[in-house]
C-alpha positions as CSV (number, residue, x, y, z in Angstrom):
1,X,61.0,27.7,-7.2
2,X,58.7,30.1,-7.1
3,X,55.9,27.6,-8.7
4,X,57.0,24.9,-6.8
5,X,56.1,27.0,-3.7
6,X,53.1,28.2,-4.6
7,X,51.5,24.7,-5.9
8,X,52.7,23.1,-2.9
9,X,50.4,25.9,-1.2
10,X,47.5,25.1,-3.3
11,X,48.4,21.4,-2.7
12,X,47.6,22.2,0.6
13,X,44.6,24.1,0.5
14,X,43.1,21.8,-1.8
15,X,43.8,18.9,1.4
16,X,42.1,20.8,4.0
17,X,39.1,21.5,1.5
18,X,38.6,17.9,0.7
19,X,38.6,17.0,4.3
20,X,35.5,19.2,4.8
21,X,33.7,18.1,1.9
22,X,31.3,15.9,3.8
23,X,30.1,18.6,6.4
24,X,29.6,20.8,3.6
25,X,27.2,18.6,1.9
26,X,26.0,17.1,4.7
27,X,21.9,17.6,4.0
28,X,18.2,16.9,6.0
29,X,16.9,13.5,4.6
30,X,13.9,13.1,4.7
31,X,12.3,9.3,5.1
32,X,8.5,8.8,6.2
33,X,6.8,5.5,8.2
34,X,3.7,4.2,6.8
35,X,1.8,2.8,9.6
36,X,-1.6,0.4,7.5
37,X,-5.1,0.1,9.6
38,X,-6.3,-2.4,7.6
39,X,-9.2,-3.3,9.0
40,X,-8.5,-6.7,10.6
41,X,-8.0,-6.5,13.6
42,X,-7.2,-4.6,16.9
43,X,-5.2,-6.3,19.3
44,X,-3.3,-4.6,22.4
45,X,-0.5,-6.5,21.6
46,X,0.1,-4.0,18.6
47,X,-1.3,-1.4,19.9
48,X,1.4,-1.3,22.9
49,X,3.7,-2.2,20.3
50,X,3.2,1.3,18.4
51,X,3.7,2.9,21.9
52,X,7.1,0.8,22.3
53,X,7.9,2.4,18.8
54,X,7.3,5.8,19.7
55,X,9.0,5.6,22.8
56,X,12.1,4.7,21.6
57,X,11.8,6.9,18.2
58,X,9.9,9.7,20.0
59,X,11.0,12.5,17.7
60,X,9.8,10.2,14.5
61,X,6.0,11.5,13.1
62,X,4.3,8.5,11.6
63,X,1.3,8.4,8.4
64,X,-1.4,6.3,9.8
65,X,-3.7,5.3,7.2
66,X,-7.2,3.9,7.9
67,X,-9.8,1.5,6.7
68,X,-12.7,3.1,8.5
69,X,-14.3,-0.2,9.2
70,X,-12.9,0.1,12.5
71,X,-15.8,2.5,13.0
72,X,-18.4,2.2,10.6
73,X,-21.5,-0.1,10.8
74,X,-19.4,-2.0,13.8
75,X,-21.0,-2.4,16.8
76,X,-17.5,-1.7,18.8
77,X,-17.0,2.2,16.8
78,X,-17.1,4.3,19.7
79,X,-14.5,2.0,22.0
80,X,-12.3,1.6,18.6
81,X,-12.2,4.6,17.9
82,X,-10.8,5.3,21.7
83,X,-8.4,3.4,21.2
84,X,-7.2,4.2,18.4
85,X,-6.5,7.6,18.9
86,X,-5.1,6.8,22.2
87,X,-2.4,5.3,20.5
88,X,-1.9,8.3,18.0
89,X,0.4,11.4,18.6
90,X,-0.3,15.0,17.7
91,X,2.8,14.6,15.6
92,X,1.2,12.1,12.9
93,X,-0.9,12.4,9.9
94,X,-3.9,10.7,9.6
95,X,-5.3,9.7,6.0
96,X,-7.7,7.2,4.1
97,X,-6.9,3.5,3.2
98,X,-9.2,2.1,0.5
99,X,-10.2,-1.1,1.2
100,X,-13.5,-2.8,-0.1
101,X,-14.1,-4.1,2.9
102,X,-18.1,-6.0,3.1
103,X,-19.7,-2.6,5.6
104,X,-18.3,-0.1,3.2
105,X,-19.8,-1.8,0.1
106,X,-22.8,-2.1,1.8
107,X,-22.8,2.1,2.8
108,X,-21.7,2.9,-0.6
109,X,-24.6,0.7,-2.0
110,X,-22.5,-1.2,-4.8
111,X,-22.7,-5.0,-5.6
112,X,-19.7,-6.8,-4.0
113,X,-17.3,-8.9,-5.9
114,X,-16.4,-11.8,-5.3
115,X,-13.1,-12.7,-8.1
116,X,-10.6,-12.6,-9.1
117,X,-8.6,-12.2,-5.7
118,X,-5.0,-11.1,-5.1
119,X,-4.1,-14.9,-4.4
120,X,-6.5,-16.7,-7.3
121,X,-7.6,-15.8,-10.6
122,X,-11.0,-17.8,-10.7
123,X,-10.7,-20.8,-9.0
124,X,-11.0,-19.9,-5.1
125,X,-14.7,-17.8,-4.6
126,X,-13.8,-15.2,-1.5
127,X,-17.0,-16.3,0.5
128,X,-16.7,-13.9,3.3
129,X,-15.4,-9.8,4.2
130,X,-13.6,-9.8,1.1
131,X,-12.1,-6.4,1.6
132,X,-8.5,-8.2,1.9
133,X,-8.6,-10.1,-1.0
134,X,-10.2,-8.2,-3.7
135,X,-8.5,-5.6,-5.5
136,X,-10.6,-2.2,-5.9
137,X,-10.0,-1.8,-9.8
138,X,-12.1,-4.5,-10.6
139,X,-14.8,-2.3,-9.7
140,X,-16.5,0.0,-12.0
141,X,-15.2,3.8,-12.2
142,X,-18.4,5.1,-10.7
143,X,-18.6,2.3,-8.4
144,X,-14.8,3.2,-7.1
145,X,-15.7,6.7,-6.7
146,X,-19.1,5.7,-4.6
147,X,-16.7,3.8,-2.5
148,X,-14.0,6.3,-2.0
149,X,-16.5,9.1,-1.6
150,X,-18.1,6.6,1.6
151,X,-14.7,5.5,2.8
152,X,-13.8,9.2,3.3
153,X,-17.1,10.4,4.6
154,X,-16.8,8.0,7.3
155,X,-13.2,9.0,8.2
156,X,-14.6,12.5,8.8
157,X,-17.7,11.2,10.6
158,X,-15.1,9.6,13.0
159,X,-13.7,13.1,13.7
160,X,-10.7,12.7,11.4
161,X,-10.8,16.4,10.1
162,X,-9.5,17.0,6.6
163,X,-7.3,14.1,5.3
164,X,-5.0,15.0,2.8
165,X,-3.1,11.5,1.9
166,X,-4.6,8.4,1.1
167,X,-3.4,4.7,-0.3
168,X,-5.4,2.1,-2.3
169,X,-4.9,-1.8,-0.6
170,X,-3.1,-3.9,-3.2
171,X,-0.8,-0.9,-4.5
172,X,-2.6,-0.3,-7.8
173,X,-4.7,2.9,-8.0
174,X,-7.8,2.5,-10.3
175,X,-8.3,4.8,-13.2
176,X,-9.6,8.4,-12.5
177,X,-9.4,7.8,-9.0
178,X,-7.3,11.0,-8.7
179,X,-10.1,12.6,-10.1
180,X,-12.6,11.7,-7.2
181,X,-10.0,12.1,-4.6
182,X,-8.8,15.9,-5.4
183,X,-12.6,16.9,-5.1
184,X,-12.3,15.8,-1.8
185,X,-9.2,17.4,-1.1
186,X,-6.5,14.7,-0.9
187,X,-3.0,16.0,-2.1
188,X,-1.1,12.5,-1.7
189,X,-1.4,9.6,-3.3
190,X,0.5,6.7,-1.4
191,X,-0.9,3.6,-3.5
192,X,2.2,2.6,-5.0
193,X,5.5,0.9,-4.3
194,X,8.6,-0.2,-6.4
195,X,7.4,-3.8,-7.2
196,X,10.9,-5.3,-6.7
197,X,10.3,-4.9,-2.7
198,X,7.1,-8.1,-3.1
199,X,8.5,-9.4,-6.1
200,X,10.0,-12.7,-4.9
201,X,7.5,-13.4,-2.5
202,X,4.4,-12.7,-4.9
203,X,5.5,-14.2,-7.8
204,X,3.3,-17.5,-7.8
205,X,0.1,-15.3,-6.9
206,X,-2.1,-13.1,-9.7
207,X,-0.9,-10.0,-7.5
208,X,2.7,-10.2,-8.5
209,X,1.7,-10.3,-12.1
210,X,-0.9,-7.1,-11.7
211,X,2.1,-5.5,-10.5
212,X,4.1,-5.9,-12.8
213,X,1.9,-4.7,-15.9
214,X,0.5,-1.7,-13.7
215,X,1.2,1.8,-14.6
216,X,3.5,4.1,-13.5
217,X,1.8,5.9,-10.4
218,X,0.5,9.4,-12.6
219,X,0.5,12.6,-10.9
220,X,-2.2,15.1,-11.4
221,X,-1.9,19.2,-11.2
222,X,-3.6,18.6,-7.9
223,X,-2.6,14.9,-6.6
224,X,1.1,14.3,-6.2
225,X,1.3,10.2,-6.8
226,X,4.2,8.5,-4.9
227,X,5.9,5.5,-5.0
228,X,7.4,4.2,-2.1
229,X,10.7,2.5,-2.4
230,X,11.8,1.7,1.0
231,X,10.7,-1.1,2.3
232,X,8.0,-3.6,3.4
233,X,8.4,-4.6,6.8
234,X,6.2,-8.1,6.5
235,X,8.8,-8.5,3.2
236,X,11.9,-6.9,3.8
237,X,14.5,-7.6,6.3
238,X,16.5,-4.8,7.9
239,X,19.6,-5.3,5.8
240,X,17.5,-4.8,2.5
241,X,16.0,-1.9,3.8
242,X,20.0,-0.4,5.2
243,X,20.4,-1.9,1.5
244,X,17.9,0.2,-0.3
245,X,19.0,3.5,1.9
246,X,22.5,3.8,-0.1
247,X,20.6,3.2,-3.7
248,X,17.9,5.8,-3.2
249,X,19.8,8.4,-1.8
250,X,23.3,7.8,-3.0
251,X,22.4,8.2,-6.7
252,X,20.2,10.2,-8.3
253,X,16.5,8.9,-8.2
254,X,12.8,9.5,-9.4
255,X,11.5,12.7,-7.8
256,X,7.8,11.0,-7.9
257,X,9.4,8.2,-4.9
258,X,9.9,8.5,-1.5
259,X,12.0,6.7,1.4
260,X,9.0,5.4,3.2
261,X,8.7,2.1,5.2
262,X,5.6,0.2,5.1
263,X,4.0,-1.8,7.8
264,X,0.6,-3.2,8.7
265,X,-0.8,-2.3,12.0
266,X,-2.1,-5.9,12.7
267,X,1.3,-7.2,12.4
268,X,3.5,-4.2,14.4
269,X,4.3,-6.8,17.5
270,X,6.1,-9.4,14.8
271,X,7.3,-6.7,12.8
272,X,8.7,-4.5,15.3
273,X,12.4,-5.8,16.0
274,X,12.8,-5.6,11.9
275,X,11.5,-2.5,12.1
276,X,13.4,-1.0,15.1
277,X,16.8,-2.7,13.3
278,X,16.2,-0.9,9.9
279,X,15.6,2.6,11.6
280,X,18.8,2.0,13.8
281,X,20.9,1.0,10.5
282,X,19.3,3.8,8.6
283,X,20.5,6.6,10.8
284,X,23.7,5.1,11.6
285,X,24.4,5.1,7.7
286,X,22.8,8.8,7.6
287,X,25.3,9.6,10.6
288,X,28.6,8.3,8.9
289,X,27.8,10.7,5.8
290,X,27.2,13.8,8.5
291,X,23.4,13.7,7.3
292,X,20.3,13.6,9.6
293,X,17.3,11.3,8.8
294,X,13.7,13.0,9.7
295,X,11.2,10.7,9.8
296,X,8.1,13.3,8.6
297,X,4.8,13.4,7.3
298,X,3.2,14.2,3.9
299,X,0.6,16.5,5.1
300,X,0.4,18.7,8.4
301,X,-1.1,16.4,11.6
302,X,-4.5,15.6,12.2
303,X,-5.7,13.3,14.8
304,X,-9.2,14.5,14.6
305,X,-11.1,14.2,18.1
306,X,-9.0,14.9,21.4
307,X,-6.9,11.7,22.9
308,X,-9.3,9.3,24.2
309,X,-9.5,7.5,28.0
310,X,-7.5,4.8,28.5
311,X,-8.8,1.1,28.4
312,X,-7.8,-2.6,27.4
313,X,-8.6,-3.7,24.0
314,X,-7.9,-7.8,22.6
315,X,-11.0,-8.2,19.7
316,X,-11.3,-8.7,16.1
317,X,-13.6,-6.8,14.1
């Protein structure tokens, strides 16, 4: 009786103790919002949209990273440059994206390329800016580190002091770039994303095949290479993202990878009701598990110059 007595006591214990498991374990998750300045475009549509963003996240820091052709060579620098730091917070990182756009091949005095693009191999000649369309790493090594070196020089002309993360358009890094970009002081390298997010909808274009024989992002004793497994807001719906949530941080995953969403700034105003849905589903899921979600940045915040005046903005570049 005796034994009976005292496993019916442990029975017990062992009840309650299972109950509180959960609160426990319950941990900080960290997630992260890439926010791309391609280079396109700046309308105030998106613009406004960001601000709807923040406003209803306001406690969520954001990665904003820029193709300076916003400002350099462009006749419109000064009034872009306003506005886009009107529409930055204090809380956010700023850091490079590397895009061969036509101004900063010009700067960096390279020859432009015209093939293969993301979208043809040889057929289709890009006959215009082809920053969009043609991948850096079909550029020389010391032609890629001329353009990095320019691209990053006129960040910090802009008054974007110190930039630590930066991402290559097209989500392949070329070789040695690490290299070029830890003599300039970048810790984080944001180029790559887990391939299955674009795989269905690239899969007829030279893009979705470059991705899949690319290399696994490498880190250097300097440059921490990431891959971002989240979610592509102009690919992925808000239930892949929830989707994506559970598989990443339910089960043990790559250490190199990080919850990050991904989303151009020219399209925030169509992508911001996907967006808005997968952050609401994402914390709901954290909330059930007694987790909290941070959305956080890589690097400490920089905005660079102080928050400019307002004004109205509707142009492309």
């Amino acid at each position: 009786m005796t034994y009976r007595w005292i496993l019916g006591i442990c029975q017990i214990f062992f009840l309650v103790y299972s109950v509180h498991v959960p609160k426990l374990y319950a941990s900080r998750l960290d997630a992260y919002l890439v926010v791309r300045w391609e280079g396109n475009a700046l309308h105030e549509l998106n613009l406004n949209t960001l601000d709807s963003v923040r406003k209803k996240f306001p406690d969520m820091a954001m990665i904003h990273l820029i193709n300076p052709t916003y400002f350099q060579s462009n006749p419109l620098a000064a009034s872009n440059l306003e506005m886009m730091q009107k529409h930055m917070s204090p809380q956010d990182e700023v850091g490079l994206l590397l895009v061969p756009s036509s101004n900063l091949i010009k700067a960096a005095d390279v020859i432009p390329i015209k093939k293969p693009t993301y979208w043809s191999y040889s057929e289709e000649l890009c006959t215009t800016d082809c920053g969009q369309q043609i991948p850096v790493n079909v550029y020389s090594r010391i032609d890629v580190a001329k353009i990095f070196w320019t691209a990053h020089t006129a960040l910090k002309d802009a008054g974007f002091s110190n930039p630590t993360s930066f991402a290559v358009q097209g989500w392949i890094s070329p070789a040695g770039l690490s290299d070029v970009a830890q003599g300039l002081g970048y810790t984080n390298d944001l180029t790559a994303i887990d391939a299955k997010l674009v795989r269905e909808q690239l899969q007829e274009y030279p893009l979705g095949e470059w991705l899949k024989s690319a290399p696994a992002p490498a880190s250097t004793r300097s440059v921490a290479a990431w891959t971002q497994v989240g979610g592509m807001m102009e690919f992925n719906s808000d239930e892949e993202v929830v989707a994506r949530y559970e598989q990443f941080y339910m089960k043990d995953h790559d250490p190199q990878a990080i919850f990050a969403l991904n989303i151009s700034q020219e399209n925030l105003f169509l992508g911001r009701l996907r967006l808005e849905r997968a952050v609401d589903g994402l914390r709901a899921k954290a909330k059930l598990s007694g987790d909290e979600l941070v959305f956080k940045t890589m690097s400490p915040a920089k905005t660079g110059r102080p928050i400019a005046k307002k004004g109205g903005i509707s142009r492309k570049l």
